[in-house]
C-alpha positions as CSV (number, residue, x, y, z in Angstrom):
1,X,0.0,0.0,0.0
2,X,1.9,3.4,-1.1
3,X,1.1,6.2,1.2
4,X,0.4,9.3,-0.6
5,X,0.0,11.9,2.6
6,X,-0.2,12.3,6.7
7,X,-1.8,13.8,9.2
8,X,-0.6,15.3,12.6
9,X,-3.5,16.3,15.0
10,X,-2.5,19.9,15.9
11,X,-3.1,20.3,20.1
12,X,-5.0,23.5,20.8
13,X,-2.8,24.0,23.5
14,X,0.0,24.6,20.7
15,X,-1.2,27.3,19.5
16,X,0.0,26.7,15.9
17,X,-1.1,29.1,13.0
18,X,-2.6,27.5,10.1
19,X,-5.1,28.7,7.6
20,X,-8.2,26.8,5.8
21,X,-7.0,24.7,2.5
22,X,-7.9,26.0,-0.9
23,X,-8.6,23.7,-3.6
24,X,-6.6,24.6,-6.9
25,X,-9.8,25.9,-8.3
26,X,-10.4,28.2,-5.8
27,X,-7.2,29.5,-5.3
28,X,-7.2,30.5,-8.8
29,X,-10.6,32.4,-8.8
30,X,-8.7,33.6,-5.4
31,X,-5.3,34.9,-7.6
32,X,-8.0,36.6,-9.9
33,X,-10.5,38.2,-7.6
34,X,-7.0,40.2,-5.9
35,X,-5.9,40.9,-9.6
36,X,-9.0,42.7,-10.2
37,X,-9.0,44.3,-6.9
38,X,-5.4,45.9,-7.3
39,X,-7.1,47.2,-10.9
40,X,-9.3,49.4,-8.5
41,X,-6.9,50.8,-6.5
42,X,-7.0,54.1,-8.1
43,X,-10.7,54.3,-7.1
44,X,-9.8,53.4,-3.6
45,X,-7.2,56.1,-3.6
46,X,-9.6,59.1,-5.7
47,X,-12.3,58.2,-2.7
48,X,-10.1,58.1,0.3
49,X,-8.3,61.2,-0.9
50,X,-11.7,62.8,-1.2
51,X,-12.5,62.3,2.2
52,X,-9.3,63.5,3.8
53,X,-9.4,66.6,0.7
54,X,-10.2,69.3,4.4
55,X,-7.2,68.2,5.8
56,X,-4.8,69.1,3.3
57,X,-5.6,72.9,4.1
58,X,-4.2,72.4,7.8
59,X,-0.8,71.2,6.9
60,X,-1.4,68.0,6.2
61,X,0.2,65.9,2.6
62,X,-2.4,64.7,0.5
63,X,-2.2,61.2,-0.7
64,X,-0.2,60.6,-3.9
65,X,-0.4,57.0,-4.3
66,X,-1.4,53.3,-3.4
67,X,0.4,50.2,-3.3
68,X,0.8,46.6,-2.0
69,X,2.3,45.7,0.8
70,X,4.0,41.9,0.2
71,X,5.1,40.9,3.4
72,X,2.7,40.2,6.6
73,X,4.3,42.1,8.9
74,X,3.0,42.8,12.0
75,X,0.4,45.8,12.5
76,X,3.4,48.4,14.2
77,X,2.8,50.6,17.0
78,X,3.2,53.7,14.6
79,X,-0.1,53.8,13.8
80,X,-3.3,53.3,15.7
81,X,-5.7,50.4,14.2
82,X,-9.3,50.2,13.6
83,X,-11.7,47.1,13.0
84,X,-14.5,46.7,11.0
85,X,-16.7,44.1,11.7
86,X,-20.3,43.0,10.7
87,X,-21.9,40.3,13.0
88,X,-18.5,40.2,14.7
89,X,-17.3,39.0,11.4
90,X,-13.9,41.1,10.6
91,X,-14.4,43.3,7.4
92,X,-11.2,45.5,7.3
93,X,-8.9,46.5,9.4
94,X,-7.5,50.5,8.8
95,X,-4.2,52.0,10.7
96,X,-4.1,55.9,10.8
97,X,-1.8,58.1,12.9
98,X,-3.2,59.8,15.6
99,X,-1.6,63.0,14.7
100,X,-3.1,62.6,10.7
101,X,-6.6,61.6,12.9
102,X,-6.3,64.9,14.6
103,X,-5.9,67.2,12.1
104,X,-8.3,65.5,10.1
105,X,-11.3,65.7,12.8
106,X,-10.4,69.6,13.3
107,X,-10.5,70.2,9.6
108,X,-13.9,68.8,9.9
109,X,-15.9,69.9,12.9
110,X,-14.4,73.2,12.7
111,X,-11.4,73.3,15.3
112,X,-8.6,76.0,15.6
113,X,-5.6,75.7,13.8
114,X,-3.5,73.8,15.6
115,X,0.3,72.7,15.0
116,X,1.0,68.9,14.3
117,X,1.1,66.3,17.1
118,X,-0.3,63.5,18.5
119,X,-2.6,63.2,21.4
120,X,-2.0,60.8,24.3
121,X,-5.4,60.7,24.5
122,X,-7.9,57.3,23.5
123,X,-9.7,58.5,20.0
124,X,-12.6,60.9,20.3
125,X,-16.1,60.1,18.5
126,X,-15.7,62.0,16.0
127,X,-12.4,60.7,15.2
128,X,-14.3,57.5,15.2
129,X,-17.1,58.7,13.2
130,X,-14.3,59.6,10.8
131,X,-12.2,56.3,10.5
132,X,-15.4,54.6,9.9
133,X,-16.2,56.7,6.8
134,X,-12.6,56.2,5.6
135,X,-13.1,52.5,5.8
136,X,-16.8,52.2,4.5
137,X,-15.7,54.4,1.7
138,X,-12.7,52.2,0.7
139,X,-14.7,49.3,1.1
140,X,-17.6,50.3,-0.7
141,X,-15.9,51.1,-3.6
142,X,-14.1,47.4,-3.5
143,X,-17.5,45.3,-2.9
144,X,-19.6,48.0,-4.8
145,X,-22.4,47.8,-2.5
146,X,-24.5,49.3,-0.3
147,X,-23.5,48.7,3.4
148,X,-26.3,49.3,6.7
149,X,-23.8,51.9,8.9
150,X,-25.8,50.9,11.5
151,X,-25.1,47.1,11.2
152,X,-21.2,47.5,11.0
153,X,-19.2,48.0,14.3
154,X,-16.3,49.9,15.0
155,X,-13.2,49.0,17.6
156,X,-9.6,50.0,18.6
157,X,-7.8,47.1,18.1
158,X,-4.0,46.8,19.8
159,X,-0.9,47.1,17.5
160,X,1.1,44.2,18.5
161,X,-1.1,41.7,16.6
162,X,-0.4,39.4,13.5
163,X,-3.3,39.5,11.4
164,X,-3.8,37.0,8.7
165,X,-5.2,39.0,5.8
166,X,-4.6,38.2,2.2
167,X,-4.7,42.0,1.2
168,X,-2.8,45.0,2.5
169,X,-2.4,48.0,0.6
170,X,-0.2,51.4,2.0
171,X,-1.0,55.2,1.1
172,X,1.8,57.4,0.4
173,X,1.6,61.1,0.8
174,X,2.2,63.5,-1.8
175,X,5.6,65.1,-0.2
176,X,8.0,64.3,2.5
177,X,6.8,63.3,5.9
178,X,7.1,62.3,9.2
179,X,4.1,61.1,9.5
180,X,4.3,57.5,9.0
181,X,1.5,56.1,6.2
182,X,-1.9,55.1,6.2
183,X,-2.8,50.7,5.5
184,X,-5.6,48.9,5.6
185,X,-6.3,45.5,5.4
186,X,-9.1,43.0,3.5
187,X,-10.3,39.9,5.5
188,X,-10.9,36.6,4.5
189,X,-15.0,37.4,5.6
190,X,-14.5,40.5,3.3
191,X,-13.1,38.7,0.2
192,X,-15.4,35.8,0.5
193,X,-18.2,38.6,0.5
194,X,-17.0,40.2,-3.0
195,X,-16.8,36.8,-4.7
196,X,-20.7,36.4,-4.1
197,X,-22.9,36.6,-7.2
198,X,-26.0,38.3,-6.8
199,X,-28.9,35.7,-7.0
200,X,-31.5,36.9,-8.8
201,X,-35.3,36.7,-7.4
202,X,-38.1,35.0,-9.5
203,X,-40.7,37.0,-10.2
204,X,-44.3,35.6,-9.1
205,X,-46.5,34.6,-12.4
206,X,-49.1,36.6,-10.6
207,X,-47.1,39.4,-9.7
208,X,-50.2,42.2,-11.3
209,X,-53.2,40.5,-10.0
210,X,-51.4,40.8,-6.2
211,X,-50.1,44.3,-6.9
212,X,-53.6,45.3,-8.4
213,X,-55.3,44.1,-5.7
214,X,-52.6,45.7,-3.1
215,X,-53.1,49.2,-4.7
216,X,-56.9,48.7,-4.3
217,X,-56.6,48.3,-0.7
218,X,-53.8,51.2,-0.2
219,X,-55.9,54.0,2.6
220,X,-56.8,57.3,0.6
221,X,-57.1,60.4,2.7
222,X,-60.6,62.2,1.0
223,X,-61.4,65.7,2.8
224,X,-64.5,67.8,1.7
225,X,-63.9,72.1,2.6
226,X,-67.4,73.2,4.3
227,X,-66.0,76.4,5.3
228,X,-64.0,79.2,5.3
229,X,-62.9,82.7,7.0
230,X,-60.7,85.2,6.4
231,X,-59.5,87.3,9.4
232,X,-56.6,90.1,9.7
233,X,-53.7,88.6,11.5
234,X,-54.1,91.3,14.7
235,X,-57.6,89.4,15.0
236,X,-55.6,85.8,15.0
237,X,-53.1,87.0,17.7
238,X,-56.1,88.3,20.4
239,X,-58.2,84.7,19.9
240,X,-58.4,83.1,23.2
241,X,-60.1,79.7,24.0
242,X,-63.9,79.6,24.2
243,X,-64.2,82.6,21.8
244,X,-66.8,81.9,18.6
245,X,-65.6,82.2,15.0
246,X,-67.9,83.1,12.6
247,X,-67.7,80.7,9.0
248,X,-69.2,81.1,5.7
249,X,-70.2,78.1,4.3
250,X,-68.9,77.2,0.3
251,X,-71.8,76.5,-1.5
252,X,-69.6,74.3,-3.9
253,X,-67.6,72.3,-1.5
254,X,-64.5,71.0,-3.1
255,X,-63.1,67.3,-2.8
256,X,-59.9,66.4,-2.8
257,X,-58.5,63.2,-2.8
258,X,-54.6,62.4,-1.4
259,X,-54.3,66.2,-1.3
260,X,-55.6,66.9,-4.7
261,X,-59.1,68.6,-5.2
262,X,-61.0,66.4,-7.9
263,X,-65.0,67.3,-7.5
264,X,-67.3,70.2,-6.2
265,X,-70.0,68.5,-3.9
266,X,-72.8,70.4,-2.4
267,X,-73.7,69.7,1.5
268,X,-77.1,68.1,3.0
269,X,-78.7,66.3,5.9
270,X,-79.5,62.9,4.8
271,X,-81.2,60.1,7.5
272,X,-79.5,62.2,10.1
273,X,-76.1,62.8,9.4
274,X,-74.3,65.3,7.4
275,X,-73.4,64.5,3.5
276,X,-71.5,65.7,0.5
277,X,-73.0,65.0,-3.1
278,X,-70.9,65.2,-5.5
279,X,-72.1,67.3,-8.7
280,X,-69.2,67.5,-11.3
281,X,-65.8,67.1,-11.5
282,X,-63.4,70.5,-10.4
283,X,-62.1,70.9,-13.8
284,X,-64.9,70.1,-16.2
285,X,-66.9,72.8,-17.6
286,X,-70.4,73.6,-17.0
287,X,-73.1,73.4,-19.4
């Protein structure tokens, strides 16, 4: 019998780093779906580069370009990382400098100019509020969909970590800085999510009998004008409670229906109760 592979059972306890097998197929499609995402990179850099355009008017570079990063380094303590997650599934994960995130947040809620550094403080909300629309921005133009703000949460994540992600991409700034630059990361969760095809609904073979028959039960607002006064605006500003307005009654009541008048209806007492007869459409001439 010619043994053609083994099998070590990997102890938790271990700790060892592995990742999920790929089939050849798959890896392919894989290869091709990051070939086609590095073809929109210039999109992801014309949209991020929008959204940090008010910063560029307080000192700080705009972005010149994007690129790969090869290696897996870890994340660095130079810059301050984000997470994106969506049922605590990991979507992206975003590094920014806290003295980029600063100047970016004043530029946008209106701060004082103030020179470059970088707070010892924990990131404010509207810092937050501001890496999240970086990151929803890049990834919307990735995925090219529509994604629920509310359903996506946002964390601080610590520096030290080794992240397994099979995309990184850098942004470098226009000029020379100290400021070290911008990455972000895809996740698998992500990447799997772009390779989805759309499924396409079928449509019901008695789709306009239901909608017919939906539209015939939508409510209609109909209102009927008895009455009408006009008063000077001195007369409006004395009325107190219990005081008597007099009315003159329309002798051709108009009808409107959803807001729009349609027919003139006269008014009269019938088994009791008030009622509006309708005599001839608004805009059709009398004979």
């Amino acid at each position: 019998m010619k043994t053609t592979a083994k099998a070590t059972v990997l102890r938790a306890s271990e700790q060892h780093t592995y990742r999920p097998v790929a089939l050849v197929q798959e890896r392919l499609a894989r290869s091709r779906l990051l070939f086609e995402l590095e073809k929109r990179q210039r999109l992801v850099l014309d949209a991020v580069g929008q959204a940090l355009t008010p910063g560029t008017g307080r000192g700080q570079s705009p972005l010149a370009a994007i690129s790969t990063v090869m290696d897996s380094a870890p994340l660095g303590r130079e810059l301050t990382w984000f997470q994106l997650s969506r049922e605590r599934q990991p979507l992206i994960w975003w590094g920014i400098d806290r003295c980029s995130l600063d100047q970016l947040a004043s530029s946008y809620y209106g701060g004082g100019q103030r020179p470059l550094f970088s707070p010892l403080t924990p990131p404010s909300q509207s810092e937050l509020r501001l890496v999240k629309r970086l990151m929803v921005t890049a990834l919307s133009t990735l995925a090219q969909e529509e994604w629920e703000m509310e359903l996506l949460e946002l964390e601080q994540i610590e520096s030290d970590q080794d992240l397994m992600a099979p995309l990184r991409w850098q942004f470098d700034w226009s000029r020379e800085t100290s400021l070290p630059k911008m990455q972000w990361m895809l996740s698998d969760y992500a990447l799997a999510r772009l390779t989805r095809t759309p499924t396409e609904t079928p449509v019901a073979p008695d789709l306009a009998v239901k909608l017919k028959r939906r539209l015939h039960q939508l409510p209609i607002r109909l209102s009927c004008q008895l009455a009408h006064q006009s008063m000077p605006t001195q007369a409006l500003a004395n009325l107190q409670p219990g005081e008597v307005l007099p009315l003159t009654l329309i002798r051709r009541s108009p009808v409107a229906i959803g807001g729009r008048p349609i027919f003139h209806a006269t008014v009269h007492a019938h088994e009791g109760q008030l009622v509006a007869k309708l005599t001839h459409e608004l805009h059709q001439h009398e004979e």
